[in-house]
py3Dmol code that shows the C-alpha trace and the ligand (Angstrom):
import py3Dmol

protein = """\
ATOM      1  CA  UNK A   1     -16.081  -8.200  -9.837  1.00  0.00           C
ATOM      2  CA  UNK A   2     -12.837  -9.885  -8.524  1.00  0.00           C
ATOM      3  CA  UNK A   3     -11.873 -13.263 -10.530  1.00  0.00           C
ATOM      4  CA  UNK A   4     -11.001 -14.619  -7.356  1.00  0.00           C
ATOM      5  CA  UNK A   5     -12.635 -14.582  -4.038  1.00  0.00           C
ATOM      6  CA  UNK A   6      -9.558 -12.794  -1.833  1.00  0.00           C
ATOM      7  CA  UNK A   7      -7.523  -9.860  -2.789  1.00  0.00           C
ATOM      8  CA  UNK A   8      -4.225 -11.268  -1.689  1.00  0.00           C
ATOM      9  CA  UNK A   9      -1.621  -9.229  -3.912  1.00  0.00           C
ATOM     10  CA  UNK A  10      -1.534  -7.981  -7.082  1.00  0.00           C
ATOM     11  CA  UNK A  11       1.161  -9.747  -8.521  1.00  0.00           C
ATOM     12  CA  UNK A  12      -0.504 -11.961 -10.994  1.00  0.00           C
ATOM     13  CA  UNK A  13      -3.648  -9.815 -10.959  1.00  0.00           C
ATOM     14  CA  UNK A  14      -5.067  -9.376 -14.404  1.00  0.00           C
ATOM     15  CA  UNK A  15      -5.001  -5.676 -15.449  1.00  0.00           C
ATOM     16  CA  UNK A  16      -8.061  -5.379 -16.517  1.00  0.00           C
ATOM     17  CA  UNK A  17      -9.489  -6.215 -12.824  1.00  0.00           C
ATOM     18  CA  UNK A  18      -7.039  -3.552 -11.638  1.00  0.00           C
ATOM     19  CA  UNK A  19      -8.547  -0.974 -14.077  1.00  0.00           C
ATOM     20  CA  UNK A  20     -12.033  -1.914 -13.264  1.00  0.00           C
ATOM     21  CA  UNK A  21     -10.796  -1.154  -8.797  1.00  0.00           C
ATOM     22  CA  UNK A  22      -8.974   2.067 -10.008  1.00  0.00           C
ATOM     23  CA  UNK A  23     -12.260   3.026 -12.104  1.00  0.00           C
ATOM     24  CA  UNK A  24     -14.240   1.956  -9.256  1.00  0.00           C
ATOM     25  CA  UNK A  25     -12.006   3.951  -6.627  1.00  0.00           C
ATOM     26  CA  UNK A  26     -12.274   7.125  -8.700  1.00  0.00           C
ATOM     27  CA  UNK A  27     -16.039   7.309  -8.701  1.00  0.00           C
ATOM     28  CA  UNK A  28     -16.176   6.837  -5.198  1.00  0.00           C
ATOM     29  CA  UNK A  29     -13.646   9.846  -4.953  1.00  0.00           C
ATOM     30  CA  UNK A  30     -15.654  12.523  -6.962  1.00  0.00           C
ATOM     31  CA  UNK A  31     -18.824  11.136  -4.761  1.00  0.00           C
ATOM     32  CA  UNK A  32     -20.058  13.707  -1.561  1.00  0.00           C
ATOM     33  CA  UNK A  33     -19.417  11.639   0.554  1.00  0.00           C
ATOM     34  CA  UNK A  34     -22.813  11.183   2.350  1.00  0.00           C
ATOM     35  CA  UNK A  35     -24.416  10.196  -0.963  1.00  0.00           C
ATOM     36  CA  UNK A  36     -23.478   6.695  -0.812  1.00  0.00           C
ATOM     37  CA  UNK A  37     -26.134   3.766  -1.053  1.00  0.00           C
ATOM     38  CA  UNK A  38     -25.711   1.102   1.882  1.00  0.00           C
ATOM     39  CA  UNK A  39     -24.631  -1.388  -0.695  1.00  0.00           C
ATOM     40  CA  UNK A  40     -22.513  -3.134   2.394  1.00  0.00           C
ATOM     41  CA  UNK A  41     -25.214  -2.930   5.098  1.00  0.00           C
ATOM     42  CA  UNK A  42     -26.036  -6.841   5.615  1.00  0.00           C
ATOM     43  CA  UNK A  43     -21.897  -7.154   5.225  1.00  0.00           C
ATOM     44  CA  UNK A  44     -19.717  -7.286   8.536  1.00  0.00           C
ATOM     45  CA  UNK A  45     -16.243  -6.375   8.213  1.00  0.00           C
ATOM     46  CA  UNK A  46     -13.577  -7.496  10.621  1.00  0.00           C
ATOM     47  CA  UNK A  47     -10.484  -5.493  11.027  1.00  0.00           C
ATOM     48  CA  UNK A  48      -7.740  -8.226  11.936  1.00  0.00           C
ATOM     49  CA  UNK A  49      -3.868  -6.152  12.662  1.00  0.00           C
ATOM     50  CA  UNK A  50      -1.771  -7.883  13.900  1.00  0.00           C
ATOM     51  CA  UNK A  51       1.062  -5.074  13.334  1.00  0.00           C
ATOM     52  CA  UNK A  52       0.430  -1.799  14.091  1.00  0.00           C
ATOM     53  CA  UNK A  53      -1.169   0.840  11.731  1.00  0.00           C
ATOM     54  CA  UNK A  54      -3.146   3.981  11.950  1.00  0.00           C
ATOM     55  CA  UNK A  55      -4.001   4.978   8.507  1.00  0.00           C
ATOM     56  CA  UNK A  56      -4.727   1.819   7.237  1.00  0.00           C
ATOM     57  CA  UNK A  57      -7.326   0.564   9.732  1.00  0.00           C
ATOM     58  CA  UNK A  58      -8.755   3.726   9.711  1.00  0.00           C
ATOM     59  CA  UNK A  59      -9.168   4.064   6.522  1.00  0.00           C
ATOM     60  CA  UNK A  60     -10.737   0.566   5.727  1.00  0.00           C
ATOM     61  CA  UNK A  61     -13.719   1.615   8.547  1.00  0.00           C
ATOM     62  CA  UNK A  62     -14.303   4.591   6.638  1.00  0.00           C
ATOM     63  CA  UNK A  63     -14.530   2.934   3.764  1.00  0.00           C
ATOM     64  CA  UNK A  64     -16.713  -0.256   5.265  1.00  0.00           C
ATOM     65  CA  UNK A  65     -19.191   2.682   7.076  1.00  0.00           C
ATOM     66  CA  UNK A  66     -19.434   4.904   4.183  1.00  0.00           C
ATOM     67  CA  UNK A  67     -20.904   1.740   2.317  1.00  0.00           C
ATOM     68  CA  UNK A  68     -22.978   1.097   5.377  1.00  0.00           C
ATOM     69  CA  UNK A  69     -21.028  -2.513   6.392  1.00  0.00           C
ATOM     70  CA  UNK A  70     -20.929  -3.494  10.313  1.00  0.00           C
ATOM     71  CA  UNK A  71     -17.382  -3.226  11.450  1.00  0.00           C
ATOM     72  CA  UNK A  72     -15.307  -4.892  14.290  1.00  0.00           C
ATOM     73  CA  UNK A  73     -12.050  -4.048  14.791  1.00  0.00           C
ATOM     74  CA  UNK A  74      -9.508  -6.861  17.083  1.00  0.00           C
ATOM     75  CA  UNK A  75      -5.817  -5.641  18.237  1.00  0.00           C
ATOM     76  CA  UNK A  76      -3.630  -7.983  19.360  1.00  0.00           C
ATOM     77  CA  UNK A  77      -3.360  -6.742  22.021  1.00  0.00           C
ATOM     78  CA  UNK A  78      -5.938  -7.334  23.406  1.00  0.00           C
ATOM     79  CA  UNK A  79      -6.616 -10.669  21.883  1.00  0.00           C
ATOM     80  CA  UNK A  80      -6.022 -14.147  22.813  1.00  0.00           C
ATOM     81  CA  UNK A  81      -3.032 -13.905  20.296  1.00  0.00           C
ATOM     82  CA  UNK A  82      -1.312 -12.941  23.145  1.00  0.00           C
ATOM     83  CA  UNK A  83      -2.022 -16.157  25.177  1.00  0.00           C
ATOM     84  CA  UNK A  84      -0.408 -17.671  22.458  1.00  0.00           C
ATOM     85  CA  UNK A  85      -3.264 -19.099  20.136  1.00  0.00           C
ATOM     86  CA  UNK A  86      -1.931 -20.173  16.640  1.00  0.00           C
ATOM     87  CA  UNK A  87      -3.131 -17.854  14.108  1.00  0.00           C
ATOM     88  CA  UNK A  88      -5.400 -20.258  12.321  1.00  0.00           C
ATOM     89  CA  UNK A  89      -7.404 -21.031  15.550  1.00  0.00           C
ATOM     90  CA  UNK A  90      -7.932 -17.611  15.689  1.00  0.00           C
ATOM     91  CA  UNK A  91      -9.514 -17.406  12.363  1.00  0.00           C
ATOM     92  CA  UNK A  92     -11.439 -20.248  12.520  1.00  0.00           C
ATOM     93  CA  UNK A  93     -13.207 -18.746  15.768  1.00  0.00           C
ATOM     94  CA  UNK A  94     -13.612 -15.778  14.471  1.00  0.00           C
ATOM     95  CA  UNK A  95     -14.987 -17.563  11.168  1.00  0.00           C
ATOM     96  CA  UNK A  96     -17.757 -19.592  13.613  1.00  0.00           C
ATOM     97  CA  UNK A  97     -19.307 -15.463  13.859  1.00  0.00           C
ATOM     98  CA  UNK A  98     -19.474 -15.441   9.903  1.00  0.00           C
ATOM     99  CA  UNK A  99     -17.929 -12.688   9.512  1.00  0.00           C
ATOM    100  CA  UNK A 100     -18.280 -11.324   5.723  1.00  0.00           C
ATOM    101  CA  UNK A 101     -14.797  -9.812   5.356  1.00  0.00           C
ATOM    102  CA  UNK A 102     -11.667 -10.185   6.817  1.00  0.00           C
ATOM    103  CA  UNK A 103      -9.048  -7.464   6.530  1.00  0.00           C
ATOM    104  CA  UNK A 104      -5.716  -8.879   8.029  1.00  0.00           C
ATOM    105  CA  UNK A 105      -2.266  -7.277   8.336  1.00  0.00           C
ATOM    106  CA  UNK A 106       0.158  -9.359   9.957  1.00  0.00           C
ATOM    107  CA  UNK A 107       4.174  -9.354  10.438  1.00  0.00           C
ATOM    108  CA  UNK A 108       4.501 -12.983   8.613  1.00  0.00           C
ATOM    109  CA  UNK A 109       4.540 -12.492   4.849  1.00  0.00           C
ATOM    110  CA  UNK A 110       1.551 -14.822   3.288  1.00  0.00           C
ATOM    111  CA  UNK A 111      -0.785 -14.625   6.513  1.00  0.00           C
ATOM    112  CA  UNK A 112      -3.554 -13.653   4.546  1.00  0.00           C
ATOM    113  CA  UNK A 113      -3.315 -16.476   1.933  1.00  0.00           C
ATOM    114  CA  UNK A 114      -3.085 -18.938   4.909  1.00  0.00           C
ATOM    115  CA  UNK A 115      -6.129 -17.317   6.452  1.00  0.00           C
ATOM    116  CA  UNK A 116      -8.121 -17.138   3.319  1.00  0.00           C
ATOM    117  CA  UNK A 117      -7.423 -21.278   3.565  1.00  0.00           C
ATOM    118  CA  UNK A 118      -9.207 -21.680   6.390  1.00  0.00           C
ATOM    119  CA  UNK A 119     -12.018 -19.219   6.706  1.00  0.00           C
ATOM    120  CA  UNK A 120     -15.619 -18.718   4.557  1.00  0.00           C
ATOM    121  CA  UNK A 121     -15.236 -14.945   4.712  1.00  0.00           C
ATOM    122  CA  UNK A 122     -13.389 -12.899   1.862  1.00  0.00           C
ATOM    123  CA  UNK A 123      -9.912 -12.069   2.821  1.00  0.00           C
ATOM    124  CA  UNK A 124      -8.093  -8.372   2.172  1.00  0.00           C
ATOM    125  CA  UNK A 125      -4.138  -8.397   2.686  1.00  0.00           C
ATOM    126  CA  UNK A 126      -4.073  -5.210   3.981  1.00  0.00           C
ATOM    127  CA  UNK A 127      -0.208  -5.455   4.170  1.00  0.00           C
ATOM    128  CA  UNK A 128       1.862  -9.018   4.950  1.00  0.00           C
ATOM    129  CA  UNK A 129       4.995  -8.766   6.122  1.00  0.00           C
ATOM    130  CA  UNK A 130       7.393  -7.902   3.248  1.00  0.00           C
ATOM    131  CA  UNK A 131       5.355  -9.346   0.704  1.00  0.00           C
ATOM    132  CA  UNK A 132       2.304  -7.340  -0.322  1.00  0.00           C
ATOM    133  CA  UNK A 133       0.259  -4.064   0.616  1.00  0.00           C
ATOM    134  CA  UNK A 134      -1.921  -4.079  -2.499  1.00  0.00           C
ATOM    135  CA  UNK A 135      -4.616  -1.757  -1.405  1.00  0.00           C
ATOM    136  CA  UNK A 136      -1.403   0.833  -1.349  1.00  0.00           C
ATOM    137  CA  UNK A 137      -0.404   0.093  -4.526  1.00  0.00           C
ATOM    138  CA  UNK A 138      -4.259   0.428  -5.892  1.00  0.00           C
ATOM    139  CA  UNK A 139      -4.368   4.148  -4.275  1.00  0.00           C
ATOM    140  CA  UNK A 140      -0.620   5.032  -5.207  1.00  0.00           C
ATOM    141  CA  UNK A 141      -2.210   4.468  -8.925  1.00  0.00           C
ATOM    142  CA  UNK A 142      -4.865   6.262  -8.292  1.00  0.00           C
ATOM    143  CA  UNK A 143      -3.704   9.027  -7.190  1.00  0.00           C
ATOM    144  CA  UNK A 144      -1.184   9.359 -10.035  1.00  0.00           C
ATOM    145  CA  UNK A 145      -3.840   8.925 -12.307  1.00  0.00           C
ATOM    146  CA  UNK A 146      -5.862  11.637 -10.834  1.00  0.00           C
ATOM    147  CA  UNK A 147      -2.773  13.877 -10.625  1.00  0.00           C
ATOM    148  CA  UNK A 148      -0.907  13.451 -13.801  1.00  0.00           C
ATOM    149  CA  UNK A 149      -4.217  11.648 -16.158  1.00  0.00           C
ATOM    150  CA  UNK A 150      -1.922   8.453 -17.107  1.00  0.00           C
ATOM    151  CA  UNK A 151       0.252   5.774 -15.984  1.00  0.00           C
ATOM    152  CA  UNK A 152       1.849   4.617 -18.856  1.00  0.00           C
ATOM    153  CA  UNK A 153       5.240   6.158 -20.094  1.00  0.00           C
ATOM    154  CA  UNK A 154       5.716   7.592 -16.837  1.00  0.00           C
ATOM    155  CA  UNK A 155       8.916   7.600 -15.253  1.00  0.00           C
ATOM    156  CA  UNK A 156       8.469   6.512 -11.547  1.00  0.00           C
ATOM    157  CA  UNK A 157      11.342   5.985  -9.332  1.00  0.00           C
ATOM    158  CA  UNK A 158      10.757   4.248  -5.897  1.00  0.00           C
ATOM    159  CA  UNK A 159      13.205   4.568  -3.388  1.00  0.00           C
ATOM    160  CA  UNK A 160      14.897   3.624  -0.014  1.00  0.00           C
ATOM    161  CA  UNK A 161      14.540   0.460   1.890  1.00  0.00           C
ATOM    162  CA  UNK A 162      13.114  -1.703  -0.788  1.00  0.00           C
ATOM    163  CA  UNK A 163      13.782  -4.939   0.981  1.00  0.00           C
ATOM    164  CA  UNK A 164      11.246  -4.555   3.347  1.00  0.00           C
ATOM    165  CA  UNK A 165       9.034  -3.005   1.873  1.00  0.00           C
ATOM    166  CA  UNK A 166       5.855  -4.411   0.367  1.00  0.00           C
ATOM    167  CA  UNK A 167       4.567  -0.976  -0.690  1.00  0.00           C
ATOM    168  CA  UNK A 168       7.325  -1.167  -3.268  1.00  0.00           C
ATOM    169  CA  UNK A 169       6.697  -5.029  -4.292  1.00  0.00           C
ATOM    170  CA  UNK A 170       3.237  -4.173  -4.815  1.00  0.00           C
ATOM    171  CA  UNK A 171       3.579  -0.782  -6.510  1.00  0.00           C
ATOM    172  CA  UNK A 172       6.084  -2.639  -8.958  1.00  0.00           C
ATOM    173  CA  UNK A 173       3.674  -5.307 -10.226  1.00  0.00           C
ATOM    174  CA  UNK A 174       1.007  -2.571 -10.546  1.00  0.00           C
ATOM    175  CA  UNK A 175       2.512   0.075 -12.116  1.00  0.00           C
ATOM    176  CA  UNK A 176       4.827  -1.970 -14.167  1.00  0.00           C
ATOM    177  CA  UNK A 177       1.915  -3.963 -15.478  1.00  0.00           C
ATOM    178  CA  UNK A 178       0.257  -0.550 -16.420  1.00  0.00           C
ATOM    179  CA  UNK A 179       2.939   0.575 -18.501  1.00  0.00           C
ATOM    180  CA  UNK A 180       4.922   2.917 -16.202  1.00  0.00           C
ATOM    181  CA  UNK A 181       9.038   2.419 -16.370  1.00  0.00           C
ATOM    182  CA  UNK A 182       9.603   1.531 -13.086  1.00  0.00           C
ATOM    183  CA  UNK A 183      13.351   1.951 -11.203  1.00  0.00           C
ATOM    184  CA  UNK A 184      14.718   1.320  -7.816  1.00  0.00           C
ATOM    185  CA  UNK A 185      16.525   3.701  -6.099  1.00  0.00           C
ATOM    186  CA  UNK A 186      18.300   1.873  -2.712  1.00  0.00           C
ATOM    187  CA  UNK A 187      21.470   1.569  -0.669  1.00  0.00           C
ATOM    188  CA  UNK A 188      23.033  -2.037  -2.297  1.00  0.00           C
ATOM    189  CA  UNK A 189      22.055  -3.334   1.215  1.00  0.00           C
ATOM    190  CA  UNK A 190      18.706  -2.655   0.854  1.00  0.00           C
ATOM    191  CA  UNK A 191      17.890  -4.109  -2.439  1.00  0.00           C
ATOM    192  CA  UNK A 192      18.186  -7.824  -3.193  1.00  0.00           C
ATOM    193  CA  UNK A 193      19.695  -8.969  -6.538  1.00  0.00           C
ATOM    194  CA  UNK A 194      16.276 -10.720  -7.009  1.00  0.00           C
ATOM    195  CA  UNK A 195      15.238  -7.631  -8.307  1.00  0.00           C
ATOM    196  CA  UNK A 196      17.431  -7.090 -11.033  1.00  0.00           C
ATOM    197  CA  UNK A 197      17.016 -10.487 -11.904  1.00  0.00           C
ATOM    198  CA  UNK A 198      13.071  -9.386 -12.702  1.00  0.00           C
ATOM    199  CA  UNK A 199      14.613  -6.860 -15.122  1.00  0.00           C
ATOM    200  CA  UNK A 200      13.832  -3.953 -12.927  1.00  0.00           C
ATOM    201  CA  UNK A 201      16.976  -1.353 -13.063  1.00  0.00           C
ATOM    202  CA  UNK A 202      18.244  -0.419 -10.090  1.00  0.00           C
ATOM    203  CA  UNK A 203      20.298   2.731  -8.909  1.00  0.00           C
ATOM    204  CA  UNK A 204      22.252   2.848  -5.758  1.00  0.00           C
ATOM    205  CA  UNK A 205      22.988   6.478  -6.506  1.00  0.00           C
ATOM    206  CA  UNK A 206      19.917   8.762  -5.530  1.00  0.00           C
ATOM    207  CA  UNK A 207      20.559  11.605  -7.707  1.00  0.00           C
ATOM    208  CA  UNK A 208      20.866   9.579 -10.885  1.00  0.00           C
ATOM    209  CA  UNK A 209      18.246   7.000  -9.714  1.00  0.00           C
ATOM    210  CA  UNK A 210      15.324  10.291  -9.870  1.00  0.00           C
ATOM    211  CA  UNK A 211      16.867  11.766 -13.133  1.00  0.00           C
ATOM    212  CA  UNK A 212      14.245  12.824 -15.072  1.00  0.00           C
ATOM    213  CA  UNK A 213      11.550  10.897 -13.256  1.00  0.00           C
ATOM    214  CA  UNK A 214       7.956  12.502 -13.220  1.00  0.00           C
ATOM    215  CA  UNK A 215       7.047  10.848  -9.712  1.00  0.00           C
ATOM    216  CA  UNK A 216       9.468  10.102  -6.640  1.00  0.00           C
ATOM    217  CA  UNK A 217       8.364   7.668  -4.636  1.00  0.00           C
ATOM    218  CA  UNK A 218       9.728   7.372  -1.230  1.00  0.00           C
ATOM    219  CA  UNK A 219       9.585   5.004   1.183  1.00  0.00           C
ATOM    220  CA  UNK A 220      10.424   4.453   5.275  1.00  0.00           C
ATOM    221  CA  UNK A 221      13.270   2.733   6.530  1.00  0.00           C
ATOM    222  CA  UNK A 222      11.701  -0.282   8.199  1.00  0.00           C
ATOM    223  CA  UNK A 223      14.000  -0.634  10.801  1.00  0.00           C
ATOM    224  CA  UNK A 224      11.452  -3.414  13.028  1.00  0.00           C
ATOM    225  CA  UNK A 225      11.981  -5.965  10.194  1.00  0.00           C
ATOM    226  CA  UNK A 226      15.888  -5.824   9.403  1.00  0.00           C
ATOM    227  CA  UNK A 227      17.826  -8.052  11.196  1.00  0.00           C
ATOM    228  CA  UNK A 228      21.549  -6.653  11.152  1.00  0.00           C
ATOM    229  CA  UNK A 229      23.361  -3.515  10.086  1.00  0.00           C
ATOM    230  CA  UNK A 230      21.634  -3.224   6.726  1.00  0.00           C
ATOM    231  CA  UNK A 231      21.388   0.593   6.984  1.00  0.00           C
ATOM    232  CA  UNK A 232      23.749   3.421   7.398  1.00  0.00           C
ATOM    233  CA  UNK A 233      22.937   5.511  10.390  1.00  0.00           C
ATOM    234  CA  UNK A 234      19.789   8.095   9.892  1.00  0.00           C
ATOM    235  CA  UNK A 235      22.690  10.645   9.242  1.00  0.00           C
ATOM    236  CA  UNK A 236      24.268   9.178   6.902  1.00  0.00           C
ATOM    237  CA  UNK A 237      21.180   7.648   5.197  1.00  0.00           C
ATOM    238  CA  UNK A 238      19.642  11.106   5.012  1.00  0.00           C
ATOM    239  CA  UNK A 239      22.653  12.600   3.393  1.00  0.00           C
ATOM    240  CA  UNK A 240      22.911   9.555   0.554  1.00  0.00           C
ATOM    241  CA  UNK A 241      19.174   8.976   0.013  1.00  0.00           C
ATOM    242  CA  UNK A 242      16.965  10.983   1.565  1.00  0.00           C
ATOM    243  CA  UNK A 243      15.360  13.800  -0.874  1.00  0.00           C
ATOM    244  CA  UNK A 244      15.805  17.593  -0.192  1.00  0.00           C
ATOM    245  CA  UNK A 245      15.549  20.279  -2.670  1.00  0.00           C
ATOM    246  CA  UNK A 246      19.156  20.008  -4.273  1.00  0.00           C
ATOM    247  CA  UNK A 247      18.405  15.895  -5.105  1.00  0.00           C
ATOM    248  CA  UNK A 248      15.042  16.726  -6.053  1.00  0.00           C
ATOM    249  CA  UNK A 249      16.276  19.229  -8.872  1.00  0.00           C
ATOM    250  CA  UNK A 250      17.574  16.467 -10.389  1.00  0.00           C
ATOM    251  CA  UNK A 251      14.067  14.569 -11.283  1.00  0.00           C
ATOM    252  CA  UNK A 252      11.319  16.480 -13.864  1.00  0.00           C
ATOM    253  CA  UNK A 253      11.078  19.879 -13.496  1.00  0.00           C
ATOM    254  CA  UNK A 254       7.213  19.328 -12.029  1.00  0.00           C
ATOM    255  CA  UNK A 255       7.813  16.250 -10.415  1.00  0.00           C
ATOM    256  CA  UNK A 256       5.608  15.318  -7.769  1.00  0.00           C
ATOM    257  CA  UNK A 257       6.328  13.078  -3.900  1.00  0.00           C
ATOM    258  CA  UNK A 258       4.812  10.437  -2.823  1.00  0.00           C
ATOM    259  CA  UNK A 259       5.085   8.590   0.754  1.00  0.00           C
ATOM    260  CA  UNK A 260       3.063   5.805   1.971  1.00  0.00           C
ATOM    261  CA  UNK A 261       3.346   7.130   5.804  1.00  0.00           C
ATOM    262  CA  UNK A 262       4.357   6.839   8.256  1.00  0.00           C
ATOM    263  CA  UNK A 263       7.003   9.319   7.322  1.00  0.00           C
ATOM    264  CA  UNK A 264      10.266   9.646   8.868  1.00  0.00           C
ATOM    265  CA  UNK A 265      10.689  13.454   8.466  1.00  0.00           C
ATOM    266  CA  UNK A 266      14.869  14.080   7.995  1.00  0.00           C
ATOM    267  CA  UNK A 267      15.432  10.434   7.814  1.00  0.00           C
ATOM    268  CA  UNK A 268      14.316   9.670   4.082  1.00  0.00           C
ATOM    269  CA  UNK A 269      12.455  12.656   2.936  1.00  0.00           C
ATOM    270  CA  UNK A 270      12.924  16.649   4.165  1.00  0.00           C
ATOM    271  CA  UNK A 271      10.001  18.051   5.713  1.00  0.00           C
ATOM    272  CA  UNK A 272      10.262  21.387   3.340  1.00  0.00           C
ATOM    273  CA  UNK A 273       9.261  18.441   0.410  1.00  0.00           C
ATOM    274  CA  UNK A 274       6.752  16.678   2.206  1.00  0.00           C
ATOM    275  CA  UNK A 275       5.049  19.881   3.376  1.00  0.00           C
ATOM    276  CA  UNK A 276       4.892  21.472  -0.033  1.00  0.00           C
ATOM    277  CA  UNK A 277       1.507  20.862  -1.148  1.00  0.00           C
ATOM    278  CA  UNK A 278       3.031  21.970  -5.279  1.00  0.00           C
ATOM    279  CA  UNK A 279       4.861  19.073  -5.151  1.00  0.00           C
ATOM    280  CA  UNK A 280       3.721  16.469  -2.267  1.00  0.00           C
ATOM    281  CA  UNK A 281       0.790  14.000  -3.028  1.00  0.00           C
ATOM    282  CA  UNK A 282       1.187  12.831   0.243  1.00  0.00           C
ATOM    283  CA  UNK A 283      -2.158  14.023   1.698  1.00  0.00           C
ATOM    284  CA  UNK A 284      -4.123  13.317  -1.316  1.00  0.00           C
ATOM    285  CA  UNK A 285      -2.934   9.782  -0.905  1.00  0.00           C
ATOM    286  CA  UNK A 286      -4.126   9.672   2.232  1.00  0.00           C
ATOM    287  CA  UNK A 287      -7.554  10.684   1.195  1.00  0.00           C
ATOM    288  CA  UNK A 288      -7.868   8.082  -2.289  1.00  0.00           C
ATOM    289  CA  UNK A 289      -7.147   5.579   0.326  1.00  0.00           C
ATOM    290  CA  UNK A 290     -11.086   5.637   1.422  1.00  0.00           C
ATOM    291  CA  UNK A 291     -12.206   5.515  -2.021  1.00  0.00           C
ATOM    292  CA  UNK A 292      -9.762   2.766  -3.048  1.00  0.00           C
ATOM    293  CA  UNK A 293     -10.718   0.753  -0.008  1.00  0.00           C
ATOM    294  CA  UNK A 294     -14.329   1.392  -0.978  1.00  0.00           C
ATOM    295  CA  UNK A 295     -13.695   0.159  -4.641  1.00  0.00           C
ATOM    296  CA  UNK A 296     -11.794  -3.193  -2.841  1.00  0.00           C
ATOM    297  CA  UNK A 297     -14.644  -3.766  -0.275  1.00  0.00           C
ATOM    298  CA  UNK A 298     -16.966  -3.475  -2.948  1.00  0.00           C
ATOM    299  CA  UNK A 299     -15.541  -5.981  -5.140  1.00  0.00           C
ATOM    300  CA  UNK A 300     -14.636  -8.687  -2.561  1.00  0.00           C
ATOM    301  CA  UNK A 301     -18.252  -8.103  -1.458  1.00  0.00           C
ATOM    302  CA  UNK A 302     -19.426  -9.190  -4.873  1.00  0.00           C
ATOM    303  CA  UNK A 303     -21.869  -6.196  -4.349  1.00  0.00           C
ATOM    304  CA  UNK A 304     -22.415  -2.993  -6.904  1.00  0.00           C
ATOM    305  CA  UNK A 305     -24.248  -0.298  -6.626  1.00  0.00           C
TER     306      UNK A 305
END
"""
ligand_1 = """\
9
LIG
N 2.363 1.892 5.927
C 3.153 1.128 4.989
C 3.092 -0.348 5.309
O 2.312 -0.759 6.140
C 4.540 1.636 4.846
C 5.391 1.628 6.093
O 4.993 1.100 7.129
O 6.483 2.188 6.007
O 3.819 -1.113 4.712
"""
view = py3Dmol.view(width=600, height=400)
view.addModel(protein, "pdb")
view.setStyle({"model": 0}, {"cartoon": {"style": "trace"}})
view.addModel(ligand_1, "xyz")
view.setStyle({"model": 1}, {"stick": {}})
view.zoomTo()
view.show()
């Protein structure tokens, strides 16, 4: 059970809640998967995106079926966002349905905690502008965990366009508070002083940013939400920061990837990495996403099995 009502980040969250989700998450992985108990069947789920995303929404219907939830799932386009309704009237219409759970991604960082102010229904961030993406962050964990058998003491460096990304905000908080040393690895364009001012060290040189690091984390350049020239060009980026074999030599000698997709193959990582299933977690984080989001829909649900 959650302390609080929405999962809205994980900054602040207290570990042992996050150990209790990853502990959750991990018995739902080494499940069959048609042996799970309808523990969500009087729950309806609503998938809210207001940004675009494959894996994500996919995943949290898998996960919402699997536990035998109703689920509705509302595009924008195709919504009366587009007539220009403000984004709380839209919740609190969709609220008048009583909808159980809401899972909302939207562009504007803090979207969820504003919805979560105005509707009856538990609210999942499932990813807010720059801010947080903490059902990414649960599964990144997981999957280490599963991989490697611990968190703490592990050298993890996450790298590329950490600005924008709230796959790295949220992976910092988590696997900082679990004990992992955490670095960023980042063009100085892409990686505000804020940072450093957490304590967090920083690296705007790739090959010494990985050294010795047991997990490289690697992340897309989110071109849609930078607003000048922040970036070198995808040539030049790719050359500086993206990892290929000679860079990755430079990390532990069985290092292993991960990438929260989408990936942009030659642009920050080398296909011949992400392909290589001896090194790449890439897949497997794909698949811990259903059991994470199981573990998240579970808890907001307040239900157990
Ligand atoms: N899928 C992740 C997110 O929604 C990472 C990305 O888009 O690059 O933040």
């Amino acid at each position: 059970m959650l302390s609080k009502k929405h999962l809205l980040g994980i900054e602040g969250m207290p570990i042992p809640e996050i150990n209790d989700l990853l502990d959750r998450a991990d018995y739902f992985a080494n499940r069959p998967k048609q042996s799970f108990p309808d523990i969500l069947s009087n729950t309806t789920v609503l998938n809210m995106f207001f940004e675009n995303s494959t894996r994500t929404r996919v995943s949290f219907e898998i996960a919402a079926k699997r536990l035998g939830a109703s689920v509705l799932n509302i595009s924008v386009n195709g919504s009366s966002v587009k007539k220009g309704e403000t984004l709380i009237d839209t919740a609190t219409t969709l609220n008048a349905m009583r909808p159980d759970i809401l899972v909302a991604r939207h562009h504007a960082s803090g979207a969820p905690l504003l919805l979560s102010q105005h509707v009856d229904a538990a609210v999942i961030n499932a990813g807010d502008g720059r801010h947080e993406h903490p059902t990414q962050a649960l599964l990144d964990a997981l999957t280490i965990k599963r991989s490697l058998g611990r968190i703490a003491g592990l050298k993890i460096a996450i790298c590329g366009d950490i600005n924008n990304s709230r796959v790295a905000r949220s992976n910092l908080y988590l696997l900082s508070a679990l004990g992992a040393e955490v670095r960023l690895v980042s063009p100085a364009t892409l990686v505000s002083p804020y940072f450093a001012e957490m304590g967090v060290p920083i690296y705007t040189d790739m090959e010494q940013g990985i050294a010795g690091c047991e997990i490289v984390m690697m992340l897309r350049l989110q071109t849609e939400r930078m607003e000048g020239r922040e970036a070198p060009s995808q040539h030049e980026y790719f050359h500086l920061f993206g990892l290929d074999t000679h860079k990755l030599q430079k990390a532990a000698p069985d290092a292993l990837i991960m990438h929260p997709g989408p990936m942009n193959r030659g642009v920050e990582i080398d296909s011949k990495i992400a392909d290589d299933n001896s090194k790449s977690l890439i897949r497997t984080q794909v698949e811990l996403g259903v059991a994470t989001r199981m573990a998240c829909l579970e808890a907001v649900a307040g239900a157990k099995l």
